[in-house]
FIPAGU-857035 format. One line per 5 residues: number of its first residue (from 1); their letters; for each residue x negated, y, z of C-alpha. Coordinates in steps of 0.001 Angstrom, whole numbers, plus 500000, padded with zeros to 6 digits. Example, Ala and Ser with C-alpha at 12.3 -4.5 7.8 and 13.67 -1.06 7.14 Angstrom:
BEGIN
1) as) 487700/495500/507800 ~ 486330/498940/507140
//
This chain:
BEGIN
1) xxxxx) 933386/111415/566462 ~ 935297/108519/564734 ~ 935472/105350/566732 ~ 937327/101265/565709 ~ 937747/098299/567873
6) xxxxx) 934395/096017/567048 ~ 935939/092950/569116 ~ 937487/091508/566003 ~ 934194/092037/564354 ~ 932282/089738/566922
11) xxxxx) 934910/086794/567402 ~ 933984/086381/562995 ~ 930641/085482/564215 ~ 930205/081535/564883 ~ 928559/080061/567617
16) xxxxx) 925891/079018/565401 ~ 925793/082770/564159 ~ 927405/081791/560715 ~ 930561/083025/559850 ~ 933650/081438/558981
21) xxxxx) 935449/082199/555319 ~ 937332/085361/555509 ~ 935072/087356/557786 ~ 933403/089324/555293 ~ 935049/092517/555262
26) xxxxx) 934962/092522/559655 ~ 931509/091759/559489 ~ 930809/094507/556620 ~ 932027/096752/558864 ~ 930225/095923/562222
31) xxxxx) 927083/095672/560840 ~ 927382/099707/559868 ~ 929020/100009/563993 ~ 927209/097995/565980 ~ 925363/100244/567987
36) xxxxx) 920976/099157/568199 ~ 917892/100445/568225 ~ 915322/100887/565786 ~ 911534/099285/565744 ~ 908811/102288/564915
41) xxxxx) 905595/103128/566177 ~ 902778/105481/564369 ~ 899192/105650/563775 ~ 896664/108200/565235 ~ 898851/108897/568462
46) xxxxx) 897284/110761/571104 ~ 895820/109164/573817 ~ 896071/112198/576153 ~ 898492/114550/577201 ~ 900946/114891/579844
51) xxxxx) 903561/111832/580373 ~ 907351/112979/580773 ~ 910036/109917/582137 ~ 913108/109545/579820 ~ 916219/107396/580337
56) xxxxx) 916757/103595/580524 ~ 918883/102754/577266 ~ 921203/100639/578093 ~ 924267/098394/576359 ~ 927048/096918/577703
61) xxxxx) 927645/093280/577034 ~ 931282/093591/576146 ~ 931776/096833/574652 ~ 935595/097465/573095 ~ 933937/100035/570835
66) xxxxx) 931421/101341/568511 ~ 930551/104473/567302 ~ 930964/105366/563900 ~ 926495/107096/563073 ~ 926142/110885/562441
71) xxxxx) 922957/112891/561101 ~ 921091/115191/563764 ~ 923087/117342/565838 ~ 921728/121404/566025 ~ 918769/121926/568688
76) xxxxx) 918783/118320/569786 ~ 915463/117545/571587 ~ 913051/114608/570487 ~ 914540/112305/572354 ~ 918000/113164/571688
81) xxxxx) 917187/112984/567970 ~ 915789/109348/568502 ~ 918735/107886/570471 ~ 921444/109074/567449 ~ 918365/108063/564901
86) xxxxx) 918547/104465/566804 ~ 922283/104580/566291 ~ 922349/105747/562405 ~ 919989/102928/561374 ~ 922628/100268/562075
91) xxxxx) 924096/101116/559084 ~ 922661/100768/555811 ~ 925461/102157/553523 ~ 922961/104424/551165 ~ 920299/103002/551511
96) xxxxx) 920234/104340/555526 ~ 920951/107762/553826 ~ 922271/108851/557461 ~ 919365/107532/559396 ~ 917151/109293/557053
101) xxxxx) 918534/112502/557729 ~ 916888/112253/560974 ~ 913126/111741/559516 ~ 911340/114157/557558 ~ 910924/113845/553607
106) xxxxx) 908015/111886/553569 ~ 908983/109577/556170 ~ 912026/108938/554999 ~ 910441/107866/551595 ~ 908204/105290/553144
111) xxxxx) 910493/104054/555848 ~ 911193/100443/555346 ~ 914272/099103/557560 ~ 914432/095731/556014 ~ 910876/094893/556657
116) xxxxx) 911391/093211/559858 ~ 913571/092802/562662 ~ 912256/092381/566234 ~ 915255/091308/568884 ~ 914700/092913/572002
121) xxxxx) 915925/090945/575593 ~ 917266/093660/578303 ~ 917256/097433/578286 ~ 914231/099994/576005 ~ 913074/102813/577926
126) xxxxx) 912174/106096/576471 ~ 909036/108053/577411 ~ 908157/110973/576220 ~ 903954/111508/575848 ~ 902709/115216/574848
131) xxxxx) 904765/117853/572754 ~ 905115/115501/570249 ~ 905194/111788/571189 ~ 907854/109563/572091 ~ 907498/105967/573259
136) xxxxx) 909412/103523/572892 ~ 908913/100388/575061 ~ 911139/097180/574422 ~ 910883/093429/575424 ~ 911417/090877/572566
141) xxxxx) 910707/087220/572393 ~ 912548/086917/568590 ~ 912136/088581/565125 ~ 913433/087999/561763 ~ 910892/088939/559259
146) xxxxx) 911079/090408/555332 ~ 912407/086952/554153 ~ 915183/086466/556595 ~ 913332/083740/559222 ~ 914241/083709/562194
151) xxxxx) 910602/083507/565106 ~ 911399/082235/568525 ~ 908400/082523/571173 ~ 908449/080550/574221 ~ 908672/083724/576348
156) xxxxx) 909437/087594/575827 ~ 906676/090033/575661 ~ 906457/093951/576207 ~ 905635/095821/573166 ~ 904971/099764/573049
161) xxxxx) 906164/101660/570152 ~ 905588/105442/569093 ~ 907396/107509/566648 ~ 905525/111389/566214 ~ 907247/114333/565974
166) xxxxx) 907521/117736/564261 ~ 910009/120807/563396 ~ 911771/121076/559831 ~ 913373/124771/559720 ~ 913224/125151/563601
171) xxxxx) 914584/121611/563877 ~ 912958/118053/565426 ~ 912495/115289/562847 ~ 910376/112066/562920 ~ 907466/112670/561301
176) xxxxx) 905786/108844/561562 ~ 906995/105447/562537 ~ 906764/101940/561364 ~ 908899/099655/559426 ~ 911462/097936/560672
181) xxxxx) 914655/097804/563272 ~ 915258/096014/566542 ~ 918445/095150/567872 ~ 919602/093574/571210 ~ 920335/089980/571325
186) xxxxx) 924242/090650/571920 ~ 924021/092989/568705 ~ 922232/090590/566710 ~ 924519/088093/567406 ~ 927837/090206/566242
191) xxxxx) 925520/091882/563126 ~ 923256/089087/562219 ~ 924609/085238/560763 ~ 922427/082158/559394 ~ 922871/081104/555945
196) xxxxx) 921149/078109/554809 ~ 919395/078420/551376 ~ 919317/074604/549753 ~ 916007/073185/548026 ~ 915890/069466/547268
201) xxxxx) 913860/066816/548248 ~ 911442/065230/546194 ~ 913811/062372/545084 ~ 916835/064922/544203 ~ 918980/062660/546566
206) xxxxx) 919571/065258/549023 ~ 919778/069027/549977 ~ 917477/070120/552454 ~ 918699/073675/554115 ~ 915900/076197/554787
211) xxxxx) 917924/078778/557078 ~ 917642/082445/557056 ~ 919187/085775/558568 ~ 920557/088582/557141 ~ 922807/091248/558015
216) xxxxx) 926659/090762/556971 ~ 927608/093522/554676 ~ 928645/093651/550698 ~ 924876/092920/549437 ~ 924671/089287/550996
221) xxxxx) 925098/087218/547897 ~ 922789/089238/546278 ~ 920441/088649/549454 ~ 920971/085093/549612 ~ 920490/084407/546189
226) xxxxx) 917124/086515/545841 ~ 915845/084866/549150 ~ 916461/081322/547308 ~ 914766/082138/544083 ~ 911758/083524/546159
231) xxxxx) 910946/080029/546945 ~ 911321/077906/550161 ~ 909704/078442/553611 ~ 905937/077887/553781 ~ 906275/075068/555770
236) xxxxx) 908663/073427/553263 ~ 906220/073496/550112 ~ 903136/071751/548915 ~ 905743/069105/547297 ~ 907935/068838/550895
241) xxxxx) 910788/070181/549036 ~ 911463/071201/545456 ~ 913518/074047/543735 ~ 914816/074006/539644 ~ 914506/077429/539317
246) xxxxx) 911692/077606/536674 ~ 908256/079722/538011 ~ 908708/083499/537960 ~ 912571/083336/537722 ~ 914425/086649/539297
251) xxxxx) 917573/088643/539642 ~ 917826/090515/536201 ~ 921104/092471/537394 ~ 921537/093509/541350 ~ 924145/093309/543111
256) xxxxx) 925059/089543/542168 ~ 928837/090032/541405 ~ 931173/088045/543264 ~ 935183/088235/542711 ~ 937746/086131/544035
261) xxxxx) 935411/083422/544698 ~ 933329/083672/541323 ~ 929752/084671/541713 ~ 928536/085885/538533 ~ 924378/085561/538650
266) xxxxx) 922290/087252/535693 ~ 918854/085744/535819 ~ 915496/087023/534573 ~ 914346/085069/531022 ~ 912520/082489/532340
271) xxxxx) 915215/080671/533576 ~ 916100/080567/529672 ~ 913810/077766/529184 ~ 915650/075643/531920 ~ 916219/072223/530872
276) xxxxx) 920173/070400/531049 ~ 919377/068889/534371 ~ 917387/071721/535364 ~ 919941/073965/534528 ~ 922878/071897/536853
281) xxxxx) 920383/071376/539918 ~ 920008/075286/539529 ~ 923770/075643/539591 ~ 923892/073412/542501 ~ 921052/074943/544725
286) xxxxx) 923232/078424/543921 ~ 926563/077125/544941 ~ 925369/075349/547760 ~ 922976/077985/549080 ~ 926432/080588/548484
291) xxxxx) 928779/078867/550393 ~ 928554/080822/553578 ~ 930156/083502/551749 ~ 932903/082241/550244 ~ 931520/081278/546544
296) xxxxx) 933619/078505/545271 ~ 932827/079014/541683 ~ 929342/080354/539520 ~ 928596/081545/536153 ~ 924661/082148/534812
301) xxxxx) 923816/083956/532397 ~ 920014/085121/531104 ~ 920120/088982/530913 ~ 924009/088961/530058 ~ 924034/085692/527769
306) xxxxx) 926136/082916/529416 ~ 923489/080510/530275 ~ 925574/077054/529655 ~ 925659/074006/532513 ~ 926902/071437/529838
311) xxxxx) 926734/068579/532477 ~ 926977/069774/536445 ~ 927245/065889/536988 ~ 923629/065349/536426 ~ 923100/067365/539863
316) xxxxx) 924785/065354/542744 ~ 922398/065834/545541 ~ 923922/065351/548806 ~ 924240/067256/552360 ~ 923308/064540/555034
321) xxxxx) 926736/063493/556334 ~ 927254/063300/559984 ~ 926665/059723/561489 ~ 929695/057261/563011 ~ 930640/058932/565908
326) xxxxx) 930596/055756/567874 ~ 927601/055298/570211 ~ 925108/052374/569021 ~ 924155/050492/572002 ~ 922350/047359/573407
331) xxxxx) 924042/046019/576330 ~ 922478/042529/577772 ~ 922732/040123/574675 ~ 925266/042645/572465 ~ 924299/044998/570035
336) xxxxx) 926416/047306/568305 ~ 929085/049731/568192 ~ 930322/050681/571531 ~ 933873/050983/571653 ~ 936953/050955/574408
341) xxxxx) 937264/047455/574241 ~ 933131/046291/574413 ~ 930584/046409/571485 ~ 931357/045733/568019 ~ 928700/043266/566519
346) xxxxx) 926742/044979/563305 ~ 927264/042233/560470 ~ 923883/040184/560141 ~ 921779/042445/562176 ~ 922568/041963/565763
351) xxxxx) 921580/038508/566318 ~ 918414/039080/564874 ~ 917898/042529/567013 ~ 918533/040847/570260 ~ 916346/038300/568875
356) xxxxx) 913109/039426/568853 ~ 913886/041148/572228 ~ 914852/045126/571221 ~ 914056/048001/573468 ~ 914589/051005/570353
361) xxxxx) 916641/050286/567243 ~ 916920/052953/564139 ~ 919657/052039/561796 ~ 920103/053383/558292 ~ 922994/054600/556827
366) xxxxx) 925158/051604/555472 ~ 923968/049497/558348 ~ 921824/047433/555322 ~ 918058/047953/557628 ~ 917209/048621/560803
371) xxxxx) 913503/049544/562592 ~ 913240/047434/565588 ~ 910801/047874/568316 ~ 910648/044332/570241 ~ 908514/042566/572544
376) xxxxx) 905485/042133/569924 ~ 905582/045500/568001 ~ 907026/046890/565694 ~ 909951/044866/563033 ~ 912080/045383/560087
381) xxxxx) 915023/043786/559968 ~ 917576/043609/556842 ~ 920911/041905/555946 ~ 919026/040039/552988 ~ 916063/039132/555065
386) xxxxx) 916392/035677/556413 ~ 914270/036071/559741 ~ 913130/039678/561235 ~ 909507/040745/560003 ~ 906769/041871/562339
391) xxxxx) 905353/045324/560760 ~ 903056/047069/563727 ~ 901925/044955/566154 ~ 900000/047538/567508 ~ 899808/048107/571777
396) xxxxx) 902168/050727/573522 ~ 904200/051744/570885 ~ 906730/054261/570485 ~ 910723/054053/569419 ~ 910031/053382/565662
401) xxxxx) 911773/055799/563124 ~ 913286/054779/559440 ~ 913566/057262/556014 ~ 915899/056818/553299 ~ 913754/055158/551262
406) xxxxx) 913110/051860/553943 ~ 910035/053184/555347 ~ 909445/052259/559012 ~ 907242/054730/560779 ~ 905581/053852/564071
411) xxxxx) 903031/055264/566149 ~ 901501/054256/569813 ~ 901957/056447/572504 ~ 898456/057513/572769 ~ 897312/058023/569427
416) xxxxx) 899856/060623/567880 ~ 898022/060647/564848 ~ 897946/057287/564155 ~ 900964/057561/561953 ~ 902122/054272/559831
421) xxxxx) 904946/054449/557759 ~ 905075/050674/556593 ~ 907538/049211/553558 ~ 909352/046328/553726 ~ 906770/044665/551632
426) xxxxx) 904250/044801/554885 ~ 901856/047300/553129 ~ 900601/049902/555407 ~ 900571/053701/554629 ~ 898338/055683/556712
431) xxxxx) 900357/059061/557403 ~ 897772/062189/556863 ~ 898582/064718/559438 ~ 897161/067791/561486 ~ 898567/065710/565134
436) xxxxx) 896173/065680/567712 ~ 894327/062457/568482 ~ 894459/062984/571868 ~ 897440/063461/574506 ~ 900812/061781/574489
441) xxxxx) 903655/061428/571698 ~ 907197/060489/573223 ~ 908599/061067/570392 ~ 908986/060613/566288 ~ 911643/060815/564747
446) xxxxx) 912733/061229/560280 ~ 915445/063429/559609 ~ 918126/061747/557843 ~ 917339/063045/554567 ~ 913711/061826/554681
451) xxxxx) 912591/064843/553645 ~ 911295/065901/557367 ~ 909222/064525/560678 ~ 910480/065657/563964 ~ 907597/065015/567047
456) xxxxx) 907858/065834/570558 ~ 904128/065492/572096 ~ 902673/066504/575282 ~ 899291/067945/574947 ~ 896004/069195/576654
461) xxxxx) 897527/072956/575511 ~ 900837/071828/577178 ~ 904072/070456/575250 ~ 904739/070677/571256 ~ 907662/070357/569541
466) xxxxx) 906692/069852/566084 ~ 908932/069787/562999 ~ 907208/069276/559534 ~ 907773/068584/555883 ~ 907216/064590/554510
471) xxxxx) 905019/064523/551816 ~ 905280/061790/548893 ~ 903491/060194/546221 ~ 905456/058192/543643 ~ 908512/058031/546831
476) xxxxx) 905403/056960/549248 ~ 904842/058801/551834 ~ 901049/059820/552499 ~ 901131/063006/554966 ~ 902672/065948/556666
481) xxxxx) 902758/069286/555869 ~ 899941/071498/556157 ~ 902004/073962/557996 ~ 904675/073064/560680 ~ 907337/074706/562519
486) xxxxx) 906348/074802/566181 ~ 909595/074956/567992 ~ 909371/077072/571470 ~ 909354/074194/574419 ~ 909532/074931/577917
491) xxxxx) 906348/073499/580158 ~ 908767/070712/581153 ~ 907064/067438/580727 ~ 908566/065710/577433 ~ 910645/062628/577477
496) xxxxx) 912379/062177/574109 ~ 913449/064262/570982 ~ 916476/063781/568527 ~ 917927/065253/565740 ~ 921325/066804/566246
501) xxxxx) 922351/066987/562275 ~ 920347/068848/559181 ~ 919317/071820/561089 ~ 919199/071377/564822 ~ 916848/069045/567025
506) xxxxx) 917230/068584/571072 ~ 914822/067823/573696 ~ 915271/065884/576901 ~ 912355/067208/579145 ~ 911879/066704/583082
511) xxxxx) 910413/068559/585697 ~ 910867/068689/589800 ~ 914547/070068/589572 ~ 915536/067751/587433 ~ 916221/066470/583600
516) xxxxx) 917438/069364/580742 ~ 918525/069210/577525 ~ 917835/071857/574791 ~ 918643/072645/571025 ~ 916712/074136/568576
521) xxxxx) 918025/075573/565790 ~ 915270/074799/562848 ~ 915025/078847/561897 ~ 917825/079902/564423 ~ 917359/080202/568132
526) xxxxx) 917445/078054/571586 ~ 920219/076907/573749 ~ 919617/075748/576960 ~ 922406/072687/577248 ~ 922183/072579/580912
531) xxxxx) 921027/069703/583008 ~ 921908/065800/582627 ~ 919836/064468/585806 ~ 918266/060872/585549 ~ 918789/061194/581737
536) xxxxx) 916046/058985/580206 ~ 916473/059436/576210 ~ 918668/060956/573966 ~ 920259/060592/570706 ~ 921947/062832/568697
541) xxxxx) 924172/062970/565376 ~ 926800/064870/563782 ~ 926847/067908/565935 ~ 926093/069444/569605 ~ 929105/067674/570718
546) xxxxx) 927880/064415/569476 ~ 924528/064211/571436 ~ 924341/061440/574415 ~ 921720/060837/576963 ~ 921422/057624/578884
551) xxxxx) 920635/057840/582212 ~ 917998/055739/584301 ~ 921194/053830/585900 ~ 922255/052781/582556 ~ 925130/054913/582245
556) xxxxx) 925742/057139/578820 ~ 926461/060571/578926 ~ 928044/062924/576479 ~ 927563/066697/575666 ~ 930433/068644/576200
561) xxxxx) 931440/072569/577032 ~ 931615/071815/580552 ~ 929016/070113/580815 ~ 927462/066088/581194 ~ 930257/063845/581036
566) xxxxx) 930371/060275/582092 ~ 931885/058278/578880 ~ 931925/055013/581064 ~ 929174/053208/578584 ~ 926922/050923/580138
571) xxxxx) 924250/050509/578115 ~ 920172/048696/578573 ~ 919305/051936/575269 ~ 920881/053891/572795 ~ 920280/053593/569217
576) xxx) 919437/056384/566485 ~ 921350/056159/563704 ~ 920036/057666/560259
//
């Protein structure tokens, strides 16, 4: 039995779960180590029958080691042959030609590995159920599916699986199971990493990442790149977000080649009919959507003929940048940037946000605009606007939010779908959306792109976090998504939302022990960021170590390793910047 040290393997895995350049070859090679388990079941099992106990399978946390797979060892018994079947699946070199040694012909035909992944939370337990029968029982609250996304529920639930058996030449064999694998969270962590496939928004201004999962090993280009010309997640279409990649275009060569930082990517010949600036948004979404793995340069071509990018300049779409890492504050009669030696005044815009007596502020990039919520609603104010300008002067309304494209976006408390999104021209869009009428919004909040709506409501079916595509006509917006990502909130009451940067949102929530913080990855999982007591809102910005919270005292706290720090800012709110 062959055996390497895996620790190297695991440190190339980010906390974010996406590795850093020059981990490729370390990760190749834990993904076929790591040891897992494998998600089957079977139709038309028994029901009846006599019930043997098998062994708890366990894994420790911090294992030095990992053991090279093997086929079936001679006269193993069922379960025997399952635990070493569990162990040959986590590698895929051949197609899983070693894992299929340990199922019969047939089943080793239809067998799909890649079909899902369900991530299983504590130890699986083996039960064996007749003469030929054994379950499989795991607890998962996670899966990756067929396309790479990544499921988080709110809490883990048991699921029973079955794989039948028979004898091939005197020997066991699995004769049935389902598709699919299942790791444990510590294995899917060191086997597993997020890439971010790139699809624009409708205005071309900006990349919008749609993250997936896949497995680190010498196919990933060829994964990413397939994922990203099989279209966006569902909640991202219906005109959310856009691709170039002409209808029906496809791999026409597998594995994408990639040397020494040149991917090489032979399309199918519809992509032929691409247009100049189709063709360089096509080469951007490709380099972009490749840069997890260390693709710095990329050639197309259209069944082997070069297919030419005369101008990659007429693609400039942007990643968000992170925001100034300063803290916007409003202390007494100041507003602005807070610094060491008080608050530095934002050029004609301060004055006028003190004026009308501002208890939110969202300022956009540049520092040109700024949605204002005052003592009589809802205002714009702008560096070329003489006075501030009264947009919602609705009752109870919420911290206002701001898009890219000067849209203010305000909604009362009570009414979460009662969505405006108003221009600076005064004209009122009503924002179409599947919100509830009733319950309690605390927060709403545009991702910096514009491109997506992050809510935080408490309803009568307990909290929501809610993150969902902007739709547009003509650059106006006019509704949400029909389909959302529902984000997996603890019952904690809700007390504000943020976005952290292009990818990851936060929650304050409170309950009787206390106030707590949370990230969610959008497509990744949750991280608990531990407690910030008397925290009353929180803003976010250009990274987990970037968020603040402002307590009920009026003192600003910042996220950091060890925990809630005092940063010895007073402030009366904190500001979102865009």
């Amino acid at each position: 039995m062959t055996v390497i040290n895996a620790a190297r393997a695991r440190r190339a895995v980010s906390r974010r779960g996406t590795r850093r350049p020059g981990a490729r070859r370390i990760a190749t090679a834990a993904l076929a180590l790591i040891t897992a388990v494998i998600l089957a079941g079977c139709v038309g099992i028994p029901s009846s029958g006599q019930v043997n106990g098998g062994g708890v399978i366990t894994e420790i946390d911090d294992f030095p080691f990992a053991v090279l797979p093997s086929g079936p060892q001679q006269d193993a018994t069922q379960q025997e042959i399952l635990t070493d079947f569990m162990q040959a699946a986590t590698s895929p070199e051949g197609n899983y030609e070693i894992a299929k040694q340990f199922l019969t012909a047939d089943a080793a035909e239809k067998w799909n590995p890649n079909a899902h992944l369900l991530i299983r939370e504590g130890s699986a337990t083996l039960v064996s159920r007749g003469d030929a029968v054994v379950d499989y029982s795991v607890s998962t609250r996670a899966q990756v599916d067929s396309f790479g996304q990544y499921t988080e529920l709110r809490t883990a639930g048991s699921t029973r699986l079955s794989f039948r058996f028979v004898k091939v030449a005197g020997q066991w064999r699995i004769s049935e199971l389902a598709p699919g694998t299942v790791l444990s969270r510590d294995n899917f962590n060191a086997v597993f990493a997020s890439h971010a496939l790139y699809f624009f928004d409708p205005s071309y201004r900006y990349l919008i990442p749609d993250v997936r999962w896949f497995p680190a090993r010498s196919s990933i280009a060829t994964r990413i790149v397939s994922a990203l010309l099989g279209g966006q997640a569902s909640w991202l279409q219906g005109g959310g977000t856009l691709t170039a990649f002409p209808q029906g275009t496809e791999l026409a060569t597998v594995p994408v080649d990639v040397r020494s930082g040149l991917a090489t990517v032979d399309l199918s010949k519809e992509a032929g009919a691409a247009s100049a600036v189709e063709r360089a948004r096509m080469q951007q979404q490709l380099l972009a959507s490749l840069g997890t793995v260390s693709v710095s340069t990329l050639t197309m071509t259209v069944r082997g003929a070069p297919l030419t990018v005369a101008n990659p300049g007429l693609s400039n779409a942007a990643v968000t940048p992170d925001v100034d890492s300063a803290p916007l504050v409003r202390k007494d009669d100041k507003f602005g940037f807070a610094t060491v030696d008080g608050i530095d005044s934002v050029s004609k815009l301060s004055s006028q946000i003190v004026a009308v007596g501002a208890r939110a502020v969202t300022m956009a990039r540049g520092q040109t605009t700024a949605a204002v919520l005052g003592a009589a609603g809802v205002y714009i104010v702008k560096v070329d606007m003489v006075d501030p300008k009264l947009l919602d002067p609705r009752k109870d309304l919420i911290a206002p939010s701001l898009d890219v494209s000067g849209y203010v976006w305000s909604v009362p408390a009570d009414n979460p779908a009662a969505i405006h999104a108003t221009g600076a021209d005064g004209v009122v869009h009503e924002i179409t959306s599947g919100l509830p009428a009733a319950g309690k919004i605390v927060s709403l909040d545009v991702s910096s792109d514009g491109a997506r709506l992050l809510a935080y409501l408490q309803t009568d079916a307990g909290p929501r976090l809610q993150v969902a595509a902007i739709l547009r006509r003509d650059g106006v917006p006019t509704a949400l998504g029909a389909t959302s990502v529902d984000l997996p909130v603890s019952a904690e009451t809700p007390v504000d939302a943020t976005w952290v940067d292009d990818r990851t949102v936060a929650t304050l929530s409170t309950s009787a022990n206390g106030q707590s913080v949370t990230s969610f990855a959008i497509g990744g999982p949750s991280e608990s960021l531990g407690r910030a007591d008397g925290a009353v809102s929180i803003v976010g910005g250009g990274g987990t170590d970037q968020i603040r919270v402002l307590t009920s005292t009026g003192t600003v706290l910042q996220s950091r390793a060890s925990g809630w720090q005092n940063t010895f800012i007073a402030a009366d709110f904190l500001a979102t910047q865009q």
